[in-house]
Each structure stands twice: as C-alpha cells, then as structure tokens.
N, C-alpha and C positions, 0 to 999 in steps of 0.2 A: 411489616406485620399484617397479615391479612384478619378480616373485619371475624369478628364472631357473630353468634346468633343474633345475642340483641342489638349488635349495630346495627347488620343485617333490617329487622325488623324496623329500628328507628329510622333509616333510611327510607325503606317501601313506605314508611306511615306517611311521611314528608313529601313522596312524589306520586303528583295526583297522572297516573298512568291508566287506570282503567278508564276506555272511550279515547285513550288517543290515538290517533294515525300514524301509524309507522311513515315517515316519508323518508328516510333517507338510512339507507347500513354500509357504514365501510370499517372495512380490517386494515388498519393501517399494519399490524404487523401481526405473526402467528398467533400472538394471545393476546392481543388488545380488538375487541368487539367495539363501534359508538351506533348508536340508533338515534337518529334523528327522528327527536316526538313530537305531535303535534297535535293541539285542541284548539278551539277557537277562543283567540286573543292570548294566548301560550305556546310559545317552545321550548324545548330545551333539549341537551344531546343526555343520554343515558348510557354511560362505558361500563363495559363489562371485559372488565380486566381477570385474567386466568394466571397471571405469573405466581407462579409457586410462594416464592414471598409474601406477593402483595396480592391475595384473590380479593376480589370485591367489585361492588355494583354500586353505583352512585350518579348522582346528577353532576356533567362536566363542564365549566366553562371552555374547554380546548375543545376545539371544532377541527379537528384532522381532513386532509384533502384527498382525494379517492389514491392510490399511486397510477401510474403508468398499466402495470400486470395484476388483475385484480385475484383475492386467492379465491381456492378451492371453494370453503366453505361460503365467503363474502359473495361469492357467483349465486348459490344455490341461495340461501338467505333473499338475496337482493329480487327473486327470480320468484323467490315462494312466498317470501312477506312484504316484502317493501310496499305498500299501500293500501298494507290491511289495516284493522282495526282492534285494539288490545280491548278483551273484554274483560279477561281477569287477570290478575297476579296473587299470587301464593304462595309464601316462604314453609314448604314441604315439610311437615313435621319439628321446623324451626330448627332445623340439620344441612342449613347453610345449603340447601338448594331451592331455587327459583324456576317455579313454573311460570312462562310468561303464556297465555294462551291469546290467541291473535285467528280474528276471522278475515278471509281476504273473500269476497265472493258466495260461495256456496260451500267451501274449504275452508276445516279448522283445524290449524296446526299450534303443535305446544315448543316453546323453545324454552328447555330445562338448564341453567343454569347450576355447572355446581362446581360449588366454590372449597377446594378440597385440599388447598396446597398443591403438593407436586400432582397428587389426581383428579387436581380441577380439569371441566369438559366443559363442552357446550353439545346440544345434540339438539339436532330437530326431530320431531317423533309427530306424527300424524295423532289421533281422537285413541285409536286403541294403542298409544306407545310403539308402534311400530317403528325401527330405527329410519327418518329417511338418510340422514348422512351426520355424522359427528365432525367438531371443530380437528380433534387427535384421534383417529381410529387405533382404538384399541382388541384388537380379536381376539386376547386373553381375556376381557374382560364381556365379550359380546356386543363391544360398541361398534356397532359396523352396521349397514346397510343391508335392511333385513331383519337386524337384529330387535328384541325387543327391550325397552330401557321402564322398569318399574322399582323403583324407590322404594328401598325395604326403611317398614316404622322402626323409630327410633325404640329399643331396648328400655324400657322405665323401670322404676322400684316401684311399688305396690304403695309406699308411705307419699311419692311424688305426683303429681300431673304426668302425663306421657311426655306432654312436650317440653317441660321443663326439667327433667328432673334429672338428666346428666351434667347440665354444664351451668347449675344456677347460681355457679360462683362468676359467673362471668358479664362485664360491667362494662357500661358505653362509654367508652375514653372521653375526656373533658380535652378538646383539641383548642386551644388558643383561637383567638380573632370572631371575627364578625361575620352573621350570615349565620343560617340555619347550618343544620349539623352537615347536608349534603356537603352546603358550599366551604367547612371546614376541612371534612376528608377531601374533597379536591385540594387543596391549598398542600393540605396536609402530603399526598402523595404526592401531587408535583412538584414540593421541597424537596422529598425523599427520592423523589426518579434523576432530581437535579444532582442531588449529590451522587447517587450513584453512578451516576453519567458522570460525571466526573473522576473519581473514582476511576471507574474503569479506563476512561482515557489515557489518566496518567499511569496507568498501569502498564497501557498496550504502548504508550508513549517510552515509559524507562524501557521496557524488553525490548521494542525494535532499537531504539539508541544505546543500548548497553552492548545488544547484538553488532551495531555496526563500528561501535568500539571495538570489538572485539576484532571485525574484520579489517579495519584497517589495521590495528597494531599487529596482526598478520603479518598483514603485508608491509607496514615499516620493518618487522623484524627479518621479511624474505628481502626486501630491497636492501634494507643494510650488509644483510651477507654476501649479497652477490654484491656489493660498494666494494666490501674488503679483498671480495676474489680481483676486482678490475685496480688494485693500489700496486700491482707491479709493472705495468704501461708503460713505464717510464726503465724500467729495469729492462723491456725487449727492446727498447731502442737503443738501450747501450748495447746488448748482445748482436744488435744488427752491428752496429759501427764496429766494434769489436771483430766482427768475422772481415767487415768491408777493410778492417786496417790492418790484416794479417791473410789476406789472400792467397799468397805466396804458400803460407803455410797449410794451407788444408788441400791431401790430399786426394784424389779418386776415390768417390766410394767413404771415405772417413764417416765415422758414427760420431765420434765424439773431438774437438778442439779444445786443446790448453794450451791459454796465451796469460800474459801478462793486463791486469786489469790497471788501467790508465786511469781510473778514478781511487785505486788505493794501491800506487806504486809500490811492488814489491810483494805485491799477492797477488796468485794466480787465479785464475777463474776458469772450470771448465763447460764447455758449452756444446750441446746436445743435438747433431746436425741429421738433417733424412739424406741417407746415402744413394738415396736415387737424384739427387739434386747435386745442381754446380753450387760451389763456394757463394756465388754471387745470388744466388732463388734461395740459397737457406737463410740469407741475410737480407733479401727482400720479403719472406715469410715471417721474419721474427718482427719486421718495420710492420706488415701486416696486421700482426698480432697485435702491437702496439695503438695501429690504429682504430682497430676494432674493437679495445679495450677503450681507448679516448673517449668512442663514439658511444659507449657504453655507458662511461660513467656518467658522461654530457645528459643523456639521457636517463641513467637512473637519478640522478641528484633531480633532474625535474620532477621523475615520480614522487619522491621522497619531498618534493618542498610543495606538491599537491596532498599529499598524506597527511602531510603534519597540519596545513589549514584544514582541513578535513575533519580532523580529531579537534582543534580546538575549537572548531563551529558547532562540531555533535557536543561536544563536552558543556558549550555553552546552551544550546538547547536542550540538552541533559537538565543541568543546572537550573533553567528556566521552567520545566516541567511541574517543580513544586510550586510556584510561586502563582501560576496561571491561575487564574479564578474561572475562563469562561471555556466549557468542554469543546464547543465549537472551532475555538482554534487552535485546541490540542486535534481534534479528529481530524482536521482540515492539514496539518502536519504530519498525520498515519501514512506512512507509505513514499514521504517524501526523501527519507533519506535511502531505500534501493529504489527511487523514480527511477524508471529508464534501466535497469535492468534486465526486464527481462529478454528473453531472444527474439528471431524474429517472426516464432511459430505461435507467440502469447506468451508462453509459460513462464516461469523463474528457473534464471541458470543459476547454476550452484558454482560458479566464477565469475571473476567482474569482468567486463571486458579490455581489450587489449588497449595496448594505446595512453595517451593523455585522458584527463575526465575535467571539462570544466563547466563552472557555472553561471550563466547571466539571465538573472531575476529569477523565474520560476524553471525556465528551459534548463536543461544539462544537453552541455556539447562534448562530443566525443571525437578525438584525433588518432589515426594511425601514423606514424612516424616510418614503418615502411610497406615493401609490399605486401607481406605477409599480413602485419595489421591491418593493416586496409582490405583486404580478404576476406580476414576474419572477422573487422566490423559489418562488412556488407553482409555474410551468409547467417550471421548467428545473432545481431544486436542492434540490427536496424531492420524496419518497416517502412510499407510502399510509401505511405505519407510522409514521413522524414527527411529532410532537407539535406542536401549532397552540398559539398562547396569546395573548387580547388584554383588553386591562383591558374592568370591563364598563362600559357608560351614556358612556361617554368616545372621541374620537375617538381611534385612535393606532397605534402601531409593531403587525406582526404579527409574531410572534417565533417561532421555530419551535426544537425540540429533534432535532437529527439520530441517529436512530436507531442504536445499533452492535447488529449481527444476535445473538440469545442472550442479550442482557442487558435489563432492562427499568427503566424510570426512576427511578433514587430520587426519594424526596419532594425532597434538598435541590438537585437538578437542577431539578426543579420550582419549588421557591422561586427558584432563580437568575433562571431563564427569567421567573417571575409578577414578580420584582423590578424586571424588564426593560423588563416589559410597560408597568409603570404607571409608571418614569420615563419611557418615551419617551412618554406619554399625554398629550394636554391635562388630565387631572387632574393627574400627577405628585404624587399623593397615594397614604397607604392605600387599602385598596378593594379589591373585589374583581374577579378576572381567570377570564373559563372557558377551559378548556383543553379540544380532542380531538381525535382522530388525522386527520391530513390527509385521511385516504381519506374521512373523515365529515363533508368540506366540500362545499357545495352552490353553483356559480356563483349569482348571482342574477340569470335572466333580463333580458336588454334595465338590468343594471346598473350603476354606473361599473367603470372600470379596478380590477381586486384585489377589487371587492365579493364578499363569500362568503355564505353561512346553515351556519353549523355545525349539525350535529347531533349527538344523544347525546353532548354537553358537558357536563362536570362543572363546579363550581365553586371555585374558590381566595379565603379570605380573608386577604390581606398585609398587613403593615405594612411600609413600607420603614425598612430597616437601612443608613443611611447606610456603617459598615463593610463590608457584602458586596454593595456598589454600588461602593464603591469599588477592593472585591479584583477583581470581574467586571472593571471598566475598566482594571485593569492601574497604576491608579495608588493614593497614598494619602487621595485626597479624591473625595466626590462633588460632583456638580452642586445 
C-alpha cells in the first residue's frame, strides 16, 4: 500500500532535511532512489521508492551499495546534486508530490517526487520546471528532456481548504513497534518487500520445476517407446540362426523363407530376406539388427535410470519450495535445474542435449556414447572454457565438465568426470584419462564425425571406485 497525503506529511514533519548535504545518490534498481543526507552530527539515507504498490518517501535504515553499471538517471542525479544543499522541501498541494529543491553552487535544481502508483516519476527540472531528465520518460505525458513539468492545484469544494478537501478521510496508519513513525514504515515495508520476495521466488521456483517435470516425463515417455521398439533383439537372433540352420534351403535372389521354428516345434515361421544378399549376409544382417537393438537398450535403460533420479530430485525440490522460509535460497536455485543447457552461442536450446546428463555438487557433466554424440556435444552445448575428458589408448565416451562462470573445478569433479570417462571406454578399467579445455580442441582435418587433437592436455591417473560410479548413476550399484 503506498503512503497517502498525511503520511506523506508526517513523514517530511519527522525529517529535519532542509540545510542538509546531499553526499551520496544511488539507484540500486529502476524505482528505488536512497540519498545519502547529511548535517552536522546527523545522517541518515532518505528512499524514494516509485513501485507502483508501494510509492513512498521515508527515512531508511538499508544503506544499498552503488552496483557495478550505474543507471541512467542515478548518473545524471549523482552529476547534478550529489553535494548540494537542500534548502527546501515541500509536499505540493498535499497531492503526494515532493518538491526537494537543492542548491549545488551557483545552480538551483528541483527534484519533484510523485508518488502516483503505477504514475509515480522522479524528474529533475531546473528553477523554471524545465525538464532536465525524468527517472521513466514519458512523451505522452511531456516527461522528457525539454519538456516542462508544472503541477496542476488540487481541484477543492468551495465548503473545504484547497489542500484538504479531497481526501480528508484519509488517516496515518498506526504501524506496530518502536521508533518514530519513519523508522516504523521502514520496518513496515521491508517486512512487506520480504514477503514478497518470497512470494515471488516460490512462484518462479514451482513454474521452472513443474516445467522441468514436465520435460523429463517427456522424455521418460519417449524413452519408454522406443524400450518397447528394441524388446524383439532377441527375436533377430533367432531369425539369424534360423536362416544359418537352413542354408541349404534359401534360394538365389529369394524374398521370403519358410522354415520350421525350432523354439515351437510344429509352427512355421516365415522370414523376410534382401534378395540382393547371400543366405549367409541376410542372416548376418538380422545378428546385426539384434546387436544394435542390445546396444540400444543398454543404453536407453541408462537414460531412463537418469530420468527417473531426475524427477524424484525435481519432485523433492518441488516439495521443498513451500516449506523454505529464506527467498535467497529459493533464487540462488533459479535456473539450476536447465544449468548447462544452453548451446554454445549463449542462448537456450529448446532440446536437451544428447548423451548421458550427470551430476556432481553444483557442476553437471555431460557424456556422448558415440560419435555422433560427441559431435553434437562439442558444436551445440559446450563452451571454450568447459573441461574435455577421455580415457587414454582406449576408444570411448567424451565427457565434458560444464563450466559455472567464477568457480573453477575441483579435483573431485574431476575424478567424477575421469571415472566417467573410462567406464564408458572399451577399457572400462583403471587408467589413465587427459583432460583440457574445449577451446584447446583441434578438429582433425578430413577426420571422422567428433574426431579431435587436444592440446595442452593434462593427465589423470584413476582407479575406478565402484561407490562413486554408482552415486554419479543415481543408483546404488555400478555396471
């Protein structure tokens, strides 16, 4: 609820402002003003708060730190008043605006406060209201640079005061606690800013996790379909044997074989051959099939046992969202469940990337299982700073450590990642793995799909730790 007239007023009566020194203005954000005032043997910060909500002007104990990029208006302020001298203040027809007038020099500028809900401003205006620059430029309304800003009187009844006689139902809230009335509305609004901060966290909190519910059971339900496409594996290896034990009978060129099925004596089974192939390649094509369905499922059942930890870790942070009391480590949570999404141009891809997805402490690592993966990791979902790692002398997984900006890799991130490396390897043994930063990968000219040449690669000696193979996978056993 933003301040009326007479708080307004019982506020200014409270803060001895006229004769102090502007020493110090920053904008911590679009519509929070504080002015550090100063008199001798007195300070204190003066906010002039514009949120639509909450407009008002008050004495703050919160003393805000300049940021990094200072804004527009906070430049122009700090440039034109910072170490002037406020000669008067004046609540404008008692119409919830604030004239501060402030001498710096030989220059007298007015900075008009109004406190209007959603068309609350701030504007600086030189002695004849000349616009020099407003906090929200408005050009419907003439608030712009150039423009002139003069404060039309309030509308009165003839039976009323001018300045009173619209809103004389309107009464100074009795705010709990101790401390003049300033130091009340402070307490009072940063209880109110707390809850809303809150508030809002859990809100941006449930939408991104209900969102990422949403995409995983996605993809559990795309990974389950294609489970049930790869459950006949075992049906092409009998179709191979089947052709291998009836050779004799398939002739030149044949499209189709009927033979006697050896797993349900006395039923026939017929089997569907490419007639540009001998007897013996349409029955090493079907062993093929078989094997590429194995290697399938091997692999989607991993996807599918990272899924399901996935979901019940959102679902537990989920769950946890109501219960949080402190917004700081709901917002410090924003953004962590798609960490490491995006590609490797900034942006957000609107797919996950290919591969394994796992996690140790804050880092997500990411695995390709082949070459294509590994391809499509490097060009779309890694960056230069991003850690490479693949077991050495052994074909296998590239595994990559996704970078968080500021922090640099622990060793035991490293271990996770090396431990990664050489189970997904044709050794799947100890050994050693080199690691180094993406940027210091080298295509290999005219080389297959994902071939690299690292350089300035360091080396890792591991042993695999059945235990933290197991924690990585989300389950209690490894492979």
């Amino acid at each position: 609820m933003s301040l009326n007239w007479r708080e307004i007023d019982r506020v200014l009566d409270e803060l001895p402002l006229v004769d102090c020194h502007v020493r110090k203005i920053v904008q911590p954000d679009f519509r929070n003003l504080v002015l550090e005032c100063f008199r001798p043997g007195e300070s204190f910060h003066l906010l002039i708060s514009l949120e639509p909500r909450a407009c008002r002007i008050h004495r703050t104990s919160w003393a805000p730190k300049a940021g990094g990029r200072r804004q527009r208006f906070e430049q122009l302020l700090r440039s034109r008043l910072q170490g002037g001298r406020i000669t008067s203040v004046e609540h404008v027809n008692c119409d919830r605006i604030v004239c501060i007038t402030v001498r710096r020099g030989g220059e007298i500028l007015q900075l008009w406060i109004r406190l209007w809900g959603p068309a609350a401003n701030a504007l600086l205006t030189d002695e004849t209201g000349t616009i020099i620059d407003a906090c929200f430029r408005r050009p419907g309304k003439n608030e712009v640079s150039g423009g002139t800003y003069t404060p039309q009187p309030r509308i009165s009844s003839p039976a009323a005061p001018a300045a009173h006689s619209v809103a004389d139902d309107f009464v100074v809230r009795e705010l709990p606690g101790e401390g003049d009335f300033n130091a009340r509305l402070d307490r009072h609004y940063r209880f109110e800013a707390s809850a809303r901060r809150l508030e809002l966290a859990r809100e941006r909190s449930r939408r991104e996790l209900t969102a990422e519910m949403d995409r995983l059971s996605q993809r559990r339900e795309t990974v389950l379909h294609r489970l049930r496409e790869t459950e006949d594996d075992a049906r092409f290896q009998r179709l191979g044997n089947l052709i291998m034990a009836n050779l004799h009978a398939v002739a030149p060129g044949s499209r189709w074989l009927t033979v006697e099925d050896y797993e349900s004596p006395g039923n026939e089974v017929t089997i569907e051959l490419d007639e540009r192939l001998s007897a013996s390649a349409n029955a090493e094509r079907y062993f093929r099939r078989r094997k590429r369905a194995s290697a399938a499922r091997v692999h989607l059942e991993q996807d599918l046992q990272q899924i399901e930890h996935g979901l019940a870790e959102t679902q537990a942070r989920l769950t946890s969202v109501d219960t949080e009391q402190d917004p700081r480590v709901l917002e410090a949570a924003i953004g962590r469940a798609t960490a490491g999404r995006g590609d490797a141009t900034g942006g957000r891809e609107t797919t996950p990337p290919p591969g394994l997805s796992f996690s140790s402490g804050p880092f997500r690592i990411l695995l390709g299982r082949t070459a294509k993966e590994n391809d499509e990791l490097l060009r779309r979902h890694t960056r230069g700073n991003d850690i490479w790692l693949h077991a050495r002398d052994y074909p296998g997984a590239y595994v990559f450590v996704k970078q968080i900006p500021g922090k640099s890799v622990p060793l035991e991130v490293l271990l996770d990642a090396a431990t990664l490396a050489l189970a997904y390897s044709k050794g799947k043994a100890d050994g050693d793995v080199y690691y180094t930063p993406v940027k210091y990968l080298r295509r290999a000219k005219h080389g297959k799909t994902g071939t690299v040449i690292p350089t300035q690669e360091k080396n890792l000696t591991v042993r695999i730790d059945p235990s933290r193979l197991a924690r990585l996978r989300g389950g209690t056993s490894s492979e």
